[in-house]
C-alpha positions as CSV (number, residue, x, y, z in Angstrom):
1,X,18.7,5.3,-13.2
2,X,19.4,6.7,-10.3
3,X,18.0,6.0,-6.6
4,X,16.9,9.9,-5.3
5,X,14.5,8.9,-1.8
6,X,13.4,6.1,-0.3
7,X,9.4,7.5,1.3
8,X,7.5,5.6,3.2
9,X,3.9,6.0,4.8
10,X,2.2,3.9,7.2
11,X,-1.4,2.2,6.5
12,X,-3.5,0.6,8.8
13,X,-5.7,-2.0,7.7
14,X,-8.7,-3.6,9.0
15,X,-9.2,-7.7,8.7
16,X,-12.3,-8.9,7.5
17,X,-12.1,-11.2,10.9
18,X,-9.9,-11.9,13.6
19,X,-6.7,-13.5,12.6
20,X,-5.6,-16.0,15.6
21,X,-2.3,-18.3,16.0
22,X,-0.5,-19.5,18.8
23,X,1.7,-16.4,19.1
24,X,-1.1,-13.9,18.6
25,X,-4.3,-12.6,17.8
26,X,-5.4,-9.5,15.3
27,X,-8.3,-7.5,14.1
28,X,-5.8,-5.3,12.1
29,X,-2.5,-4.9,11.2
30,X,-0.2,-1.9,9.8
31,X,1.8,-2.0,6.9
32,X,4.4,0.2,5.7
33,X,4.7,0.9,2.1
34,X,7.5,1.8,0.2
35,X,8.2,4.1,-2.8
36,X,11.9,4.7,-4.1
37,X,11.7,7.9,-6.6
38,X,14.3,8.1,-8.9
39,X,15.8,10.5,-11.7
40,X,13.7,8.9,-14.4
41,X,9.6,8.5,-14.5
42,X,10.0,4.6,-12.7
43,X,8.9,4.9,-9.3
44,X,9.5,1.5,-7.3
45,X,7.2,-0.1,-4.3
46,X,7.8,-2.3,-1.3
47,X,6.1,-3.0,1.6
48,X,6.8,-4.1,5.0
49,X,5.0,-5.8,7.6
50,X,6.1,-4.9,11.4
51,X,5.6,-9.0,13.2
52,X,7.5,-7.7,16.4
53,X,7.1,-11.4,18.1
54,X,8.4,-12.6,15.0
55,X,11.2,-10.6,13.4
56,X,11.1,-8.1,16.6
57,X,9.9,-5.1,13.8
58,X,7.6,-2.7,15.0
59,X,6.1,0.4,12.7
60,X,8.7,3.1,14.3
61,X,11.6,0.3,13.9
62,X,11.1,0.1,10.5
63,X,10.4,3.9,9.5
64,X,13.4,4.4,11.6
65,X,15.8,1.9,10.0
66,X,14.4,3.1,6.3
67,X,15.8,6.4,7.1
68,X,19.1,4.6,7.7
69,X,18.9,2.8,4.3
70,X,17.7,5.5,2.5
71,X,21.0,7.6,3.8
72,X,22.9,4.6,2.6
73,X,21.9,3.8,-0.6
74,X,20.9,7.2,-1.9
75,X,22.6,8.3,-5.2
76,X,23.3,4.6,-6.3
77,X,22.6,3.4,-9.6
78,X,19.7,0.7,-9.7
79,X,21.6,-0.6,-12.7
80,X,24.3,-2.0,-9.7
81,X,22.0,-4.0,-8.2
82,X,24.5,-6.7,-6.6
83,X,25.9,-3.5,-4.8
84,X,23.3,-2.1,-3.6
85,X,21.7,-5.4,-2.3
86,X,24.9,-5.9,-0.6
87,X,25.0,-2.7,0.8
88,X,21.5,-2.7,1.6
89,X,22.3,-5.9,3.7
90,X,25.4,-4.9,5.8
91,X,23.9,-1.0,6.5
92,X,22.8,-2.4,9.6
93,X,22.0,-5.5,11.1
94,X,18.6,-7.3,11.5
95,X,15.7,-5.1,10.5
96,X,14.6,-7.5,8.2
97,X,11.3,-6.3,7.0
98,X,12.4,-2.6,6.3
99,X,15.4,-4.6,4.5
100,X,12.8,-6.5,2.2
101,X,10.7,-3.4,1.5
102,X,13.6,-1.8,-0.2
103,X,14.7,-5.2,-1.7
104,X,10.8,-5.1,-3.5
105,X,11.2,-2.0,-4.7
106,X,14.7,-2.2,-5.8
107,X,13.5,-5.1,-8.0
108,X,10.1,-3.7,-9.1
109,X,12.9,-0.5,-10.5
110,X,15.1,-3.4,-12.4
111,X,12.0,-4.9,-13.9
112,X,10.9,-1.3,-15.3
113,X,14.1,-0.5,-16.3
114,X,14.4,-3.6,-18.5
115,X,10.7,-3.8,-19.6
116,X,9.9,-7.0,-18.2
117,X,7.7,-8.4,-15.0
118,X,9.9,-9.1,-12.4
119,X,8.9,-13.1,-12.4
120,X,10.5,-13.0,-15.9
121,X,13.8,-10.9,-14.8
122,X,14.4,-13.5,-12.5
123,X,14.5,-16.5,-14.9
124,X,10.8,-17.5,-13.9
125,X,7.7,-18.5,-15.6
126,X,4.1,-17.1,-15.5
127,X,1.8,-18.7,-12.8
128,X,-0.6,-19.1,-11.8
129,X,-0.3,-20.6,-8.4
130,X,-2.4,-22.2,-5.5
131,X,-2.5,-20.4,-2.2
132,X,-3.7,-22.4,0.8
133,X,-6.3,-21.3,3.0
134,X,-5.2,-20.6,6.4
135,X,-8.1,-21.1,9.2
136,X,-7.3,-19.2,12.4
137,X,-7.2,-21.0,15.8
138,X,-10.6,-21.4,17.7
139,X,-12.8,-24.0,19.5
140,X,-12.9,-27.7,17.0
141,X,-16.2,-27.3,16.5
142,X,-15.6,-23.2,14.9
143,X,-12.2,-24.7,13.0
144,X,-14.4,-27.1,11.3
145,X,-17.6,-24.7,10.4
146,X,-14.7,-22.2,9.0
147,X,-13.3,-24.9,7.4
148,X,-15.7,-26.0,5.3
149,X,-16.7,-22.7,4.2
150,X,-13.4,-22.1,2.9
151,X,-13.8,-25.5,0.9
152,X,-17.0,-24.5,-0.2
153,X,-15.4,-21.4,-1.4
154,X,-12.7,-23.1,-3.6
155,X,-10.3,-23.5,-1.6
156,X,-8.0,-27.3,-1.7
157,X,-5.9,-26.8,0.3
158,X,-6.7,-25.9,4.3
159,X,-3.9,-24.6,6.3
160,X,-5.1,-25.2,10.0
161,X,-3.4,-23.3,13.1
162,X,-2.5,-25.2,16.3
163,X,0.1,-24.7,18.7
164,X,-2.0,-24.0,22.4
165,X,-3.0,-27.3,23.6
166,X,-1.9,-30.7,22.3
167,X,-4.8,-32.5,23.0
168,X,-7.0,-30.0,21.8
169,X,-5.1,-29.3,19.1
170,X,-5.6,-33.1,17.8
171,X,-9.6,-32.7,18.7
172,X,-9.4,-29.7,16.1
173,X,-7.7,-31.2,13.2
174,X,-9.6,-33.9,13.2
175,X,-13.0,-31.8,13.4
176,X,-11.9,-30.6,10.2
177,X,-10.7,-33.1,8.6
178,X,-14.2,-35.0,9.1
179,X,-15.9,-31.8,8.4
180,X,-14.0,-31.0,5.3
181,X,-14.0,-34.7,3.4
182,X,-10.9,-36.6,1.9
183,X,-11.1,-34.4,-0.7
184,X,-9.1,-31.4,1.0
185,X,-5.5,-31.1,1.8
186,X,-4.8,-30.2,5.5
187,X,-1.6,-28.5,6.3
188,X,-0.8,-27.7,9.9
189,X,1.0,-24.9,11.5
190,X,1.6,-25.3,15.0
191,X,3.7,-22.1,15.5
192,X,6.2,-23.1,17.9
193,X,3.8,-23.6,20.4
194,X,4.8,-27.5,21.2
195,X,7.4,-29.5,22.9
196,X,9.5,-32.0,21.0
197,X,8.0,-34.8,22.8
198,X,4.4,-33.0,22.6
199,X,4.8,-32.4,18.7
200,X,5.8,-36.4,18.6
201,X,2.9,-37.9,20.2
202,X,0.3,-34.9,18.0
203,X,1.8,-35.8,15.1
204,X,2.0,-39.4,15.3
205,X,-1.9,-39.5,16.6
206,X,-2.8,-37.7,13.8
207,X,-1.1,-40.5,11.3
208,X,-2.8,-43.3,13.5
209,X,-6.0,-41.6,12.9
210,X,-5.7,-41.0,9.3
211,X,-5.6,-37.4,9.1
212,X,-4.0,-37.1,6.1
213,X,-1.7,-34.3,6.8
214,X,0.2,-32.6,4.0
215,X,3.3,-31.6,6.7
216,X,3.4,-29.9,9.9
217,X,5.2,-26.6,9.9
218,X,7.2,-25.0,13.0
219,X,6.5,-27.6,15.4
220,X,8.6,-26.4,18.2
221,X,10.4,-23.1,19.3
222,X,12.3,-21.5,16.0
223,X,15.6,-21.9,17.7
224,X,15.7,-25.1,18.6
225,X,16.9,-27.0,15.9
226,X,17.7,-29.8,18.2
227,X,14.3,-30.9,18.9
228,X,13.0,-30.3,15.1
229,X,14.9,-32.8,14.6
230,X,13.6,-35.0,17.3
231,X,10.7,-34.4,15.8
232,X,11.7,-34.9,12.2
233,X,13.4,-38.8,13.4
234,X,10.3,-39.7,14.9
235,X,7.2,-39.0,12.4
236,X,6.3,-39.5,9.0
237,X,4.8,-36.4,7.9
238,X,7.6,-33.5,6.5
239,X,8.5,-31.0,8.9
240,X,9.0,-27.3,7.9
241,X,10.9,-24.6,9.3
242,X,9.3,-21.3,9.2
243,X,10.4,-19.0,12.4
244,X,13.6,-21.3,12.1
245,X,15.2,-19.4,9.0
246,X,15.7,-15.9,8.9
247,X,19.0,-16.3,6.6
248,X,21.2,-18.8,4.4
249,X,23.1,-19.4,7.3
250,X,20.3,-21.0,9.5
251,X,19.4,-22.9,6.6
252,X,23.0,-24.6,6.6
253,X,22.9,-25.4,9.9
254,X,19.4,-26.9,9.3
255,X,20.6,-28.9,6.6
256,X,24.0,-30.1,8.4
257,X,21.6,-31.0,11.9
258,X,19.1,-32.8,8.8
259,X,16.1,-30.9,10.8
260,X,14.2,-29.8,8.4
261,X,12.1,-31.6,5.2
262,X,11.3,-28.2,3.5
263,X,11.8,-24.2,4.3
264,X,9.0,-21.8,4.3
265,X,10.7,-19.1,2.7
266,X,8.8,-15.2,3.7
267,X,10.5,-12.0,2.9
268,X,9.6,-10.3,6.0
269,X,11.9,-12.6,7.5
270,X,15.0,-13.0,5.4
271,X,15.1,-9.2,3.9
272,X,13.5,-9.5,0.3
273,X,14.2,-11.4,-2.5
274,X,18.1,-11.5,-2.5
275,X,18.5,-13.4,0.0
276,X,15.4,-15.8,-0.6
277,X,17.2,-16.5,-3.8
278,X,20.1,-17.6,-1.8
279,X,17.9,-19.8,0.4
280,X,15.9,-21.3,-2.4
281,X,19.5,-22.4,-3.9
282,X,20.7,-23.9,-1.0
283,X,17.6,-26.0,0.0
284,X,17.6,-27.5,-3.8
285,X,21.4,-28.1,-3.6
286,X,20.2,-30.5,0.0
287,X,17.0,-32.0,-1.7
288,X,15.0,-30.1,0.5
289,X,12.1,-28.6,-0.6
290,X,10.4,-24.4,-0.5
291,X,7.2,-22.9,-0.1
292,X,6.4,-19.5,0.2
293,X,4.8,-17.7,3.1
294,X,4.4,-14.4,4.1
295,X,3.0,-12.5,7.8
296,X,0.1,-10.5,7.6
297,X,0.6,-8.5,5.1
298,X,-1.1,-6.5,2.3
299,X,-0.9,-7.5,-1.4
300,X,1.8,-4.6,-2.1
301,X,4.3,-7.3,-0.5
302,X,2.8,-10.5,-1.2
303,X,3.1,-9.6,-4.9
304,X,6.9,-9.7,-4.6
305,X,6.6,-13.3,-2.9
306,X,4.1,-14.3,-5.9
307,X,6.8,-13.5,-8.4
308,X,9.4,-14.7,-6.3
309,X,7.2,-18.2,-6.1
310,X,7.3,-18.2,-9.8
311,X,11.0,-17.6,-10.5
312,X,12.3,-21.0,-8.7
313,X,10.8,-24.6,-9.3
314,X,12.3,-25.5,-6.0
315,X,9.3,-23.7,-4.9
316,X,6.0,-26.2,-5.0
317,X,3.9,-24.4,-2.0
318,X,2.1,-21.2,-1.7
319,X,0.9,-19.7,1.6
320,X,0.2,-16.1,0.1
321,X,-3.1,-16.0,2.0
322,X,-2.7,-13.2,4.0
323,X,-4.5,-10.2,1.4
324,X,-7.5,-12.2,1.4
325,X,-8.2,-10.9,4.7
326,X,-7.7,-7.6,4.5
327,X,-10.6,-5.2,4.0
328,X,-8.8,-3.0,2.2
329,X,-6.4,-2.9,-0.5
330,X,-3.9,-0.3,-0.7
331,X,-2.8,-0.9,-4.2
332,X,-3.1,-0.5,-7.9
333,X,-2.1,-3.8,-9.7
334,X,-0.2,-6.7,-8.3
335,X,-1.7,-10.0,-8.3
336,X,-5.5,-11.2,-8.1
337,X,-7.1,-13.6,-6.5
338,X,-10.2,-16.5,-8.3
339,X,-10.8,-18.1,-4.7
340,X,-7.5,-20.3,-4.3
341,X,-6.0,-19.3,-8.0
342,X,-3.3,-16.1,-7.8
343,X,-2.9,-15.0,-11.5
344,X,0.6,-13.0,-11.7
345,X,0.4,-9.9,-13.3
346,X,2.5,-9.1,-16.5
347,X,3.3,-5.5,-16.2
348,X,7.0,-4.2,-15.7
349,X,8.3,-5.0,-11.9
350,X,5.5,-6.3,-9.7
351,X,3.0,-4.9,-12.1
352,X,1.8,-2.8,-9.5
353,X,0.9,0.8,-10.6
354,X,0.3,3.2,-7.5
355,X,-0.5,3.0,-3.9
356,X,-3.6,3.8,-3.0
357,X,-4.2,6.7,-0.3
């Protein structure tokens, strides 16, 4: 089987409500989707998700760099997948998400190729998993209303966004955590928006106060790994890296500075499911452990983190959110959602069939 084209097309899609965090806020986002045609019937999908204050990807950077993949790669035999996957990564540098799009899509081909779901290729087991929740950032008193909606709804497990005010930030997890019961785990996500010192005294408040918090992830700025691990030495709650890990690399470095409890592992970020394999294996190997995240994105992406989510049992957390507010969906297939359940599908690839125009 041959790669022929990469193609790709731009959607824009609206959010059922404002999406807010400490680095931004969003009433829609644009995705790019993927399809690699080939000299057989398998067509293969990806999607990526331009997060320019994250991975510094906008919609023109990534339709621009897929044009220098495509030139790359074309003519190679899907069959060779460790050399196209390491081609794919040393084309160019960075570029992440238009990296991981291609990555999908290579995979969903290998699935169809060999008749099984991609989960399965990759040594994995069937789901299904639990997503968290995530509840944007907003006044205490709104944080705790959408809070226990989202409980009401089925949802166990909250994921609550902070990172603006530390003071506040403590008035709003506590809101919901007295809104929402004992019964509800609380994850928080500060998105580097404290100081070392600031993330110390939240965190620490939070434990004297009986929060119950699950971890805290990202609590200061992505590239300082000096004060997560201030901040790591000083609280009893596990810290995750998120914005910290892009690659393998960063997670060595985490692992040598002892920074981190756990990795949020998100394609977007690290260029598709090569190279999250590679992170999952080294973050086992240091008794750290995974969960997987993803940006904004539709569920033509978040399927490939589903089925990468199933492949490892390093990975024990699910943040795959992030189509449950879109208002549209711009596929055929891939994984559904029973409130916090994501059942995996068991087609060939990432059981997804068509994109949708």
């Amino acid at each position: 089987m041959k790669l022929l084209e990469i193609q790709a097309e731009t959607i824009l899609i609206p959010l059922k409500q404002p999406f807010t965090t400490a680095l931004r806020s969003v009433d829609r986002i644009e995705n790019v989707c993927v399809r690699i045609t080939t000299d057989t019937e398998h067509t293969g999908f990806g999607g990526a998700a331009p997060t320019a204050i994250i991975t510094g990807e906008t919609v023109p950077s990534i339709l621009g760099a897929l044009k220098h993949i495509h030139d790359s790669l074309s003519g190679m035999n899907i069959e060779d997948a460790e050399i196209i996957f390491q081609k794919l990564n040393a084309c160019m540098i960075g570029n992440h998400s238009a990296k991981a799009a291609v990555d999908m899509a290579v995979h969903d081909l290998l699935g169809k190729q060999y008749g099984l779901p991609l989960f399965r290729l990759l040594g994995g087991t069937a789901g299904p998993l639990e997503t968290d929740m995530t509840v944007s950032m907003d006044s205490p008193e709104k944080m705790a209303s959408d809070s226990l909606e989202k409980a009401r709804q089925g949802f166990g497990i909250l994921k609550i966004k902070v990172g603006k005010d530390p003071a506040l930030d403590i008035s709003r997890i506590m809101a919901v955590r007295k809104a929402v019961g004992p019964g509800i785990k609380l994850r928080i996500d500060a998105n580097q928006g404290w100081k070392p010192k600031e993330a110390v005294v939240v965190i620490n408040r939070l434990s004297k106060e009986n929060a119950d918090i699950e971890l805290i992830e990202q609590p200061v700025s992505a590239k300082d790994y000096a004060g997560m691990r201030f901040v790591r030495d000083r609280v009893d709650i596990p810290v995750i890296a998120d914005e910290s890990v892009f690659s393998a690399t960063d997670v060595l470095r985490l692992i040598e500075m002892q920074a981190a409890d756990g990795i949020n592992i998100k394609l977007m970020k690290c260029g598709g499911i090569f190279n999250a394999l590679k992170i999952a294996a080294l973050a086992e190997s240091a008794g750290l452990t995974c969960m997987v995240g993803s940006m904004m994105e539709s569920s033509l992406s978040v399927t490939a983190a589903a089925h990468l989510a199933c492949s490892r049992s390093v990975i024990g957390a699910y943040d795959l959110d992030a189509p449950l507010f879109c208002g549209i969906n711009p596929v055929r297939g891939g994984i559904h959602y029973r409130a916090s359940t994501i059942t995996i599908p068991d087609g060939h690839g990432l059981g997804i069939s068509s994109i949708l125009s």
